[in-house]
matplotlib code that plots the C-alpha trace (Angstrom):
import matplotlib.pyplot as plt

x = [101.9, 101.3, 100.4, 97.8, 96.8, 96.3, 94.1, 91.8, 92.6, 92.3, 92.5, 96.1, 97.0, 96.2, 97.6, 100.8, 101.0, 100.4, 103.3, 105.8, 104.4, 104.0, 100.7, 97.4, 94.0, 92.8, 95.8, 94.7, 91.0, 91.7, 94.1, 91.3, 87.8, 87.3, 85.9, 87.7, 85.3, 85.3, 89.2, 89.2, 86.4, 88.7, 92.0, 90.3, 88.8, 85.2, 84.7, 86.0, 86.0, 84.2, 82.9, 84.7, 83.9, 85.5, 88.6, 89.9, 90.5, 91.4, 94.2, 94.9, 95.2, 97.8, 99.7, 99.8, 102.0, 100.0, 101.9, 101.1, 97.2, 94.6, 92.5, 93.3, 94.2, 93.0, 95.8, 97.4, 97.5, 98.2, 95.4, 94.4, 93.2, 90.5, 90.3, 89.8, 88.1, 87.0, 83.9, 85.7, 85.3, 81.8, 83.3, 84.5, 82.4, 80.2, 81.0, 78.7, 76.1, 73.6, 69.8, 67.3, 65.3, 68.5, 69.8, 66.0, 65.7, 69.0, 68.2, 64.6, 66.2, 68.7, 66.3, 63.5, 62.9, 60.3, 59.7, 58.1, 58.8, 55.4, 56.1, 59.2, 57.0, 55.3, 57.9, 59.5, 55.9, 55.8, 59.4, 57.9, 54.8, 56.7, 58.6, 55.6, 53.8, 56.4, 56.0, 52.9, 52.5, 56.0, 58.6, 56.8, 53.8, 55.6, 58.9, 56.4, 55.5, 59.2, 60.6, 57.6, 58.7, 62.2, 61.4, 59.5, 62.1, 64.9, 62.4, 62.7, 66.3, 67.0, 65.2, 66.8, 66.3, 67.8, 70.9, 68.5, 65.8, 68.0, 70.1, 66.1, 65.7, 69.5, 68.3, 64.8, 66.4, 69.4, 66.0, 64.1, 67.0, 67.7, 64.7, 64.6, 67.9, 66.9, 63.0, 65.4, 67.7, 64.6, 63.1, 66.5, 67.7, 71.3, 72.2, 69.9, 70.3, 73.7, 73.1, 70.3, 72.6, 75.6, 73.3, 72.0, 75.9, 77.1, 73.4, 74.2, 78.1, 77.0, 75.5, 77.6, 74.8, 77.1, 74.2, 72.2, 75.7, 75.9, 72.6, 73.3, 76.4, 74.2, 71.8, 74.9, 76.1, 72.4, 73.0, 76.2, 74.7, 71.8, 73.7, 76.2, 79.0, 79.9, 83.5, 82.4, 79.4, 81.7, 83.5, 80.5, 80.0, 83.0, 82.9, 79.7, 81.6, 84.1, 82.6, 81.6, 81.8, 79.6, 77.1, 73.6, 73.9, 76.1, 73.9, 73.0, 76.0, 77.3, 74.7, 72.8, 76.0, 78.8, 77.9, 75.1, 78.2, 80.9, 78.8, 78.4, 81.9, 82.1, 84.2, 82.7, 84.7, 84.1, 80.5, 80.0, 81.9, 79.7, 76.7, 78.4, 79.3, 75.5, 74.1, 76.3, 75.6, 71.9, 72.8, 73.8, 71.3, 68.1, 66.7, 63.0, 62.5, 60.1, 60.5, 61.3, 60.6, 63.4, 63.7, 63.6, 66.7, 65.8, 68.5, 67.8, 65.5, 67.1, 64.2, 65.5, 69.3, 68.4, 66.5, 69.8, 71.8, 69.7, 70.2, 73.8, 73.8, 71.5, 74.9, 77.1, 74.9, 74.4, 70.8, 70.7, 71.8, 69.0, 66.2, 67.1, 67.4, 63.9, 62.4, 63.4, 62.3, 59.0, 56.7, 57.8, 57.8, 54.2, 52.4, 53.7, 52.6, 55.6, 55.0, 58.1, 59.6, 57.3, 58.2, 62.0, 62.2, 60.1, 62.3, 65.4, 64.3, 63.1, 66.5, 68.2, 65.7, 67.6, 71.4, 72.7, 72.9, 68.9, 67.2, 64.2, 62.4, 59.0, 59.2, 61.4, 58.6, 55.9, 57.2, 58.4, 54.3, 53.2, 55.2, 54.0, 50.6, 50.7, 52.1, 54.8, 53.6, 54.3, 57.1, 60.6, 64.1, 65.2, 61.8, 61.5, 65.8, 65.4, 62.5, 64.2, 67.6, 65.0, 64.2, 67.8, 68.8, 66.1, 67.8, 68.9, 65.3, 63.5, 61.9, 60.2, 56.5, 57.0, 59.9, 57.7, 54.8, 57.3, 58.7, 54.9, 53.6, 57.2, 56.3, 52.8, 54.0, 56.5, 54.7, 53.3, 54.0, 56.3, 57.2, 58.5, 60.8, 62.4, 62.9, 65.1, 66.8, 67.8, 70.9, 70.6, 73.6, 76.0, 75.6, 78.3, 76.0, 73.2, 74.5, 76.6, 73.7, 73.3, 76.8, 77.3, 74.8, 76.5, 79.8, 78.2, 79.3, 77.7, 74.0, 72.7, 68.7, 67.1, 65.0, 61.9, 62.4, 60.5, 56.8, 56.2, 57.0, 54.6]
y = [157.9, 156.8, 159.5, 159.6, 156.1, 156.6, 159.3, 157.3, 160.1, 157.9, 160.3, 161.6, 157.6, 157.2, 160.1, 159.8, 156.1, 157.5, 160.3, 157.7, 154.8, 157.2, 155.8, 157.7, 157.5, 155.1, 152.7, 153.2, 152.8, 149.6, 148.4, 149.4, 148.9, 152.5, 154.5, 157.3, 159.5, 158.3, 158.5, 162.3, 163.6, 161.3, 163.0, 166.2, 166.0, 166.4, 163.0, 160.0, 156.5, 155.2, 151.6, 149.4, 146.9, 148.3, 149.8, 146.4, 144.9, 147.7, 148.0, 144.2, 145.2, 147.8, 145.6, 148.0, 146.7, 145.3, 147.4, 150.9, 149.7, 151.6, 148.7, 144.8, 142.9, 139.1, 137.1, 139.7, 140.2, 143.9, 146.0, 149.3, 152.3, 154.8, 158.1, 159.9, 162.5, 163.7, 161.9, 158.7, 158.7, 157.5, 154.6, 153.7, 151.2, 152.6, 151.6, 148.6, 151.3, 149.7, 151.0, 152.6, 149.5, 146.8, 148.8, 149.2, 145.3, 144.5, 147.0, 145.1, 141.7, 143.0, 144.4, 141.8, 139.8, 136.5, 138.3, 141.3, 143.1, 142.0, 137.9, 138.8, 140.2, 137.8, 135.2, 136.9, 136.7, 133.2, 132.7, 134.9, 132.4, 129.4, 131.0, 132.5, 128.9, 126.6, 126.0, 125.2, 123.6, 121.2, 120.5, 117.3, 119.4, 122.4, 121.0, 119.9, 123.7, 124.9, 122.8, 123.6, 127.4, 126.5, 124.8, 127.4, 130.0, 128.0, 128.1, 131.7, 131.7, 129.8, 132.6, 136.1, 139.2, 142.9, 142.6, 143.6, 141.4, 138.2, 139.1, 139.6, 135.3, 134.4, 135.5, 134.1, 130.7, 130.6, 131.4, 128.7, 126.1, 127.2, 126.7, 122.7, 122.5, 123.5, 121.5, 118.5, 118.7, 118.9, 115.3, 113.9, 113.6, 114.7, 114.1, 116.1, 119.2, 119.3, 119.3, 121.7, 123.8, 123.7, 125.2, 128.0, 128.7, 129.0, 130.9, 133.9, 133.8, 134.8, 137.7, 138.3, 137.6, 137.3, 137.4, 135.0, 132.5, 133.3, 131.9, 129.0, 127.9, 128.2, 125.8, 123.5, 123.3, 122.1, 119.5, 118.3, 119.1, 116.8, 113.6, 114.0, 115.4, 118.4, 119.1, 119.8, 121.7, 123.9, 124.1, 125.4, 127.6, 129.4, 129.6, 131.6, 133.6, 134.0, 136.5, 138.8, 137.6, 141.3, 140.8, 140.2, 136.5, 136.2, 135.2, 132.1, 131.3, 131.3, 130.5, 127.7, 126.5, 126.7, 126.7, 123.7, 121.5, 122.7, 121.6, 118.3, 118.1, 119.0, 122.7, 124.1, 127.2, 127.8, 126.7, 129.9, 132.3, 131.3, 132.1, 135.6, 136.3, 135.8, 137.9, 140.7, 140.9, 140.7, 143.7, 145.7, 144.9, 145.5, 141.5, 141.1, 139.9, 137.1, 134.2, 134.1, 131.4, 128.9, 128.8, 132.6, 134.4, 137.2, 137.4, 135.6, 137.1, 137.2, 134.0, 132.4, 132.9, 132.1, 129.0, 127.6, 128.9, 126.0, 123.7, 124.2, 123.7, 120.6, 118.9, 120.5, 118.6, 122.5, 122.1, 125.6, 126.9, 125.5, 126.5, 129.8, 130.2, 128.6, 131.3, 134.2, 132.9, 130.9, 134.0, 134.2, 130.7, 130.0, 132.5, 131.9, 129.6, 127.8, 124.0, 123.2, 125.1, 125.0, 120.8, 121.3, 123.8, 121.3, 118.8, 120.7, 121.7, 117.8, 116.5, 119.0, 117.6, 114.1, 115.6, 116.6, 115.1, 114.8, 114.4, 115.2, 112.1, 112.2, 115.5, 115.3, 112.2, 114.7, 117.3, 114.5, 113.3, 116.8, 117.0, 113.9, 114.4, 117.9, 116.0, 118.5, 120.2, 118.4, 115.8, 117.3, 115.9, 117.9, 117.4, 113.1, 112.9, 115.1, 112.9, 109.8, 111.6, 112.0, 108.5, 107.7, 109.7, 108.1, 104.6, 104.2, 105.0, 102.6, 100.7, 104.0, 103.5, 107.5, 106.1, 103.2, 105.3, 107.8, 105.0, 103.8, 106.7, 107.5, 104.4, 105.5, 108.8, 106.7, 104.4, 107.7, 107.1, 110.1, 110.1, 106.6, 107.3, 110.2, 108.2, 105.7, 108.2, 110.5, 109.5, 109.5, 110.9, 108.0, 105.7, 108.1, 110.9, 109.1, 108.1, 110.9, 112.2, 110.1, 109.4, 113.1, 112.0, 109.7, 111.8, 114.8, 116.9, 120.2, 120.4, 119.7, 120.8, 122.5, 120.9, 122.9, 123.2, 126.0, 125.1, 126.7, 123.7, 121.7]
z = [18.4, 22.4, 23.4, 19.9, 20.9, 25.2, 24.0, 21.7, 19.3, 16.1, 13.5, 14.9, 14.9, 10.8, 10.1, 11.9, 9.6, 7.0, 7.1, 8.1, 5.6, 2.7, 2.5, 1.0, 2.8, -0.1, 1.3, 4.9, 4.1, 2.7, 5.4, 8.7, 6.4, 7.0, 4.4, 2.9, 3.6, 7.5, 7.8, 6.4, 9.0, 12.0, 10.8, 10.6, 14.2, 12.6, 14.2, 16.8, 16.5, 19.8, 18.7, 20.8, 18.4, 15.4, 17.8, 18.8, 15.2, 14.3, 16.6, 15.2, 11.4, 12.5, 14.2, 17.1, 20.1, 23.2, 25.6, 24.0, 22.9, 25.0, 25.4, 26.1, 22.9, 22.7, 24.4, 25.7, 29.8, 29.6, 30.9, 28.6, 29.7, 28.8, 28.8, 32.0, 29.9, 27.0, 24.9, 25.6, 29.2, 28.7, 27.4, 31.7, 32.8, 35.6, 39.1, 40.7, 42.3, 44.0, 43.9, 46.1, 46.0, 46.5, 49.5, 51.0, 50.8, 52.0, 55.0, 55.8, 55.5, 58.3, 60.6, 59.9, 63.2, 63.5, 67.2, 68.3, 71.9, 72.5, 72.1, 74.2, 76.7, 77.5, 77.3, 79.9, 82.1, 81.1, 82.9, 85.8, 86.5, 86.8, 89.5, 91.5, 91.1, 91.6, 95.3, 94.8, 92.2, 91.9, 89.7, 88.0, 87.1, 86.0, 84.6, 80.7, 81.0, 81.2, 78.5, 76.3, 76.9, 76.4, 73.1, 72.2, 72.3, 70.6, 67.7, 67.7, 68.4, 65.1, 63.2, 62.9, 65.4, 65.7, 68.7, 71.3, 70.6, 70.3, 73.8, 75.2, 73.7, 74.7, 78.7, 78.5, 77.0, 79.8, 82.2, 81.1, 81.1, 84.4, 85.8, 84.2, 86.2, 89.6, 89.0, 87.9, 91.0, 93.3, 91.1, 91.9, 88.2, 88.5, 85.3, 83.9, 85.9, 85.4, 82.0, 82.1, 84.0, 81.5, 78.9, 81.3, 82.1, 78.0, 76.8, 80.3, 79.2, 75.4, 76.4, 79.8, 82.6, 85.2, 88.0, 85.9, 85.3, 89.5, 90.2, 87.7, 90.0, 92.8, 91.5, 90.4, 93.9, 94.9, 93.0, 93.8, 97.6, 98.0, 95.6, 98.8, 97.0, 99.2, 98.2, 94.2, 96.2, 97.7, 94.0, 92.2, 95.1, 95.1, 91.4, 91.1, 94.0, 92.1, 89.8, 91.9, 95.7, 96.8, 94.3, 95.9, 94.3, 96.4, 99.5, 97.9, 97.0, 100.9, 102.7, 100.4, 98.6, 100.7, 104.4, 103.8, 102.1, 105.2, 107.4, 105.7, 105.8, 109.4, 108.5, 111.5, 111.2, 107.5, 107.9, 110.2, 108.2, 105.0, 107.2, 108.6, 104.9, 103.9, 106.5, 106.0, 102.2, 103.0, 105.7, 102.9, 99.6, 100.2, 100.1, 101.5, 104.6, 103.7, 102.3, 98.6, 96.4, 96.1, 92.7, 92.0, 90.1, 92.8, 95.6, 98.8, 101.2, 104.7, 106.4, 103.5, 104.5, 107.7, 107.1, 105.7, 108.6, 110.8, 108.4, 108.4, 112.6, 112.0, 110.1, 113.2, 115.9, 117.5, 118.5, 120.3, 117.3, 115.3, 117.7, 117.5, 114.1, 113.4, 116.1, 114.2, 111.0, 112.5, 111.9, 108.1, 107.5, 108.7, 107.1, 103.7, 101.1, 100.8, 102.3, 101.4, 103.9, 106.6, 106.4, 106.0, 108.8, 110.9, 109.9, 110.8, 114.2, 114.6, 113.6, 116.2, 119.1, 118.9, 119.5, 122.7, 126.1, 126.2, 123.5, 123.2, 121.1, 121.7, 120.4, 117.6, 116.2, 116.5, 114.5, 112.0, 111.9, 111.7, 108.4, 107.5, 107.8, 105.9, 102.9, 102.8, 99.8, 96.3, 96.6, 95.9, 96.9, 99.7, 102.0, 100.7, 102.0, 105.3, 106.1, 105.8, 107.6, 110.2, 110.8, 110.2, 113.1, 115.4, 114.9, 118.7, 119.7, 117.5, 120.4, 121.7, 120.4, 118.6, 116.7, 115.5, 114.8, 113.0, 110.9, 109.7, 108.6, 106.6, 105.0, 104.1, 102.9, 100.6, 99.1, 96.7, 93.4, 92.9, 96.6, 96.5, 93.4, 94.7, 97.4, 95.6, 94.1, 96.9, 98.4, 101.9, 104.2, 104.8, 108.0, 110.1, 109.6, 110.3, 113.6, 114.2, 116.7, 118.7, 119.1, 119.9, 122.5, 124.2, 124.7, 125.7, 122.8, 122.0, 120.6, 124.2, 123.9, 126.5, 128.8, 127.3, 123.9, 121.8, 121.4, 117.8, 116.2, 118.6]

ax = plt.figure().add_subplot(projection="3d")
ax.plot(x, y, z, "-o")
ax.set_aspect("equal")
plt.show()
């Protein structure tokens, strides 16, 4: 009878009862509510009972126990089974097959993407232009650009894009915020680059841009460099060169991030090994010659390197040092279109002409004019605080009619609407460093300027 009733073979089942009940097939007919007729072609095999319908009280009526039934009876938990064969198997409901047309539109949802290589494209030349005219151009006239492009892309980010296309809009967006950070450090809003700098750092890390998270840490320690906190500018510099410390990024890092600050800090020693670290990297990638831009994610270009290796001998009161740096670098630095270094080299070499056991005033004032009087490309941080350092450093001199005429037209050149905020901002170097020249002076300490000074700055 089990094995009758696993089967679905129906006709077996009845008569099987019927043997043991003694009954006739006019008693079983009236029992089920099958026909007589019905019940002889099931016992006979000339037909099967496949209506579900019909099967389950059926299976009631006989009483049949809920363990042995070959389907689930109401209020029972058992499971039943159906045939794995036979004309019952099409009785097996079929498996959840998806179609053609499902799977086609599940693929297109997938692969659907609210940017094309082409948008990406020139995103990417839109990150490339604000590079090339930044110099020019400035960070408060560029910086509604950059965080339209930023914007722009976070729209797209919040759509949906295949893996490649979305890394492509992860590195343009860590680009772009980048770029806010380093035009924010050069305006003097600290707050902001750092911030704008944090989200470059987490957008390169989610798709592992280590030379892009690098360059970020670069432009960190910038920032913590010119708000005149040089130990967390060394920090942020040995961070970035702590990813990879051979890694071409790795020039900026040394020579912009940790020699500038070690120098600050008066680290002679690690000041010049920074500097030697940065010019044997450059000695080994191939880095342009010329000057760079500053803001570019390209690795330094050796003037660039080198530009920051007089700055560094400016804070160490070595004046020879400085002079000879800005000779090898004089060529590059005049013939490109970069005003901002032109003034900050000027201003470096002017700052050097006050140290040493004769300084040189009347020419360090000149040079200080000459910057002056070129407006020093748009106003930026870094030229507006050197300036000032400049006239800071002049202090014992101001009686000297160049001094005075120095300090007027720094004045002038303040009084600019955007000059004269940036000068408020900028914290200048504290009243030891601003002294510390002329005091270095007095004692006869090294930085002692020759008695003919180069004349390309004149």
């Amino acid at each position: 009878m089990t094995v009758a009733l696993a089967n679905w073979d129906f006709g077996t089942v009845f008569r099987l009862i019927r043997q043991i009940a003694s009954l006739r097939q006019e008693d079983m007919s009236a029992i089920t509510g099958l026909s007589q007729s019905f019940l002889s072609m099931l016992e006979s095999g000339a037909r099967r009972l496949a209506n579900i319908d019909k099967i389950i009280p059926l299976l009631e009526r006989l009483g049949v126990p809920p363990h042995v039934a070959p389907l689930s009876m109401p209020g029972s938990t058992a499971q039943g089974h159906l045939p794995a064969s036979g004309p019952y198997s099409t009785l097996v409901p079929a498996p959840a097959w998806e179609s053609p047309l499902g799977i086609a539109k599940r693929l297109n949802t997938t692969t659907t993407s609210n940017t094309d290589p082409a948008t990406v494209a020139v995103l990417e030349q839109g990150v490339a232009e604000l590079v090339d005219r930044y110099e020019a151009e400035g960070p408060n006239h560029l910086a509604p650009e950059a965080v339209d492009l930023r914007n722009f892309v976070q729209q797209l980010l919040d759509g949906q894009q295949p893996p490649r296309q979305r890394e492509a809009l992860f590195r343009l967006a860590a680009q772009s915020s980048g770029l806010l950070g380093y035009m924010a450090v050069n305006a003097g809003r600290e707050a902001v680059a750092e911030a704008y700098c944090k989200e470059a750092e987490e957008l390169a890390k989610a798709i592992a841009d280590h030379e892009l998270i690098m360059w970020t840490y670069g432009t960190r320690s910038l920032n913590a460099y010119y708000a005149g906190r040089y130990d967390q500018a060394v920090q942020w510099a040995d961070a970035g060169l702590a990813i990879d410390p051979h890694h071409p990024q790795a020039i900026r890092l040394q020579s912009n991030g940790r020699a500038r600050a070690l120098g600050k800090l008066s680290d002679r020693s690690g000041a010049e090994r920074a500097i030697a670290a940065a010019e044997e990297l450059s000695s080994r990638h191939a880095v342009p010659m010329g000057l760079t831009s500053c803001i570019s994610f390209e690795p330094y270009g050796r003037a660039r390197t080198l530009a920051n290796a007089a700055t560094v001998h400016v804070a160490l009161g070595n004046a020879p040092r400085v002079l000879a740096y800005a000779d090898q670098i004089d060529e590059l630095v005049e013939e490109s279109d970069s005003a901002w270094s032109q003034a900050l080299v000027r201003l470096d070499v002017a700052t050097a002409l006050l140290t040493g056991p004769r300084p040189d005033v009347e020419h360090a004032m000149v040079l200080g004019r000459q910057v002056l009087e070129a407006g020093g490309g748009p106003p930026i941080r870094s030229v507006v605080q050197r300036a000032g350092e400049l006239h800071a450093r002049a202090e014992d001199w101001r009686d000297l009619p160049a001094v005075r005429e120095y300090g007027d037209a720094l004045r002038t050149w303040q009084s600019a609407p955007q000059t004269r905020d940036l000068a408020k901002s900028a914290k200048m170097a504290r009243l030891t460093e601003q002294r510390r020249g002329t005091s270095d002076a007095a004692h006869g300490r090294p930085g002692r300027v020759p008695s003919h000074p180069s004349t390309r700055y004149q």
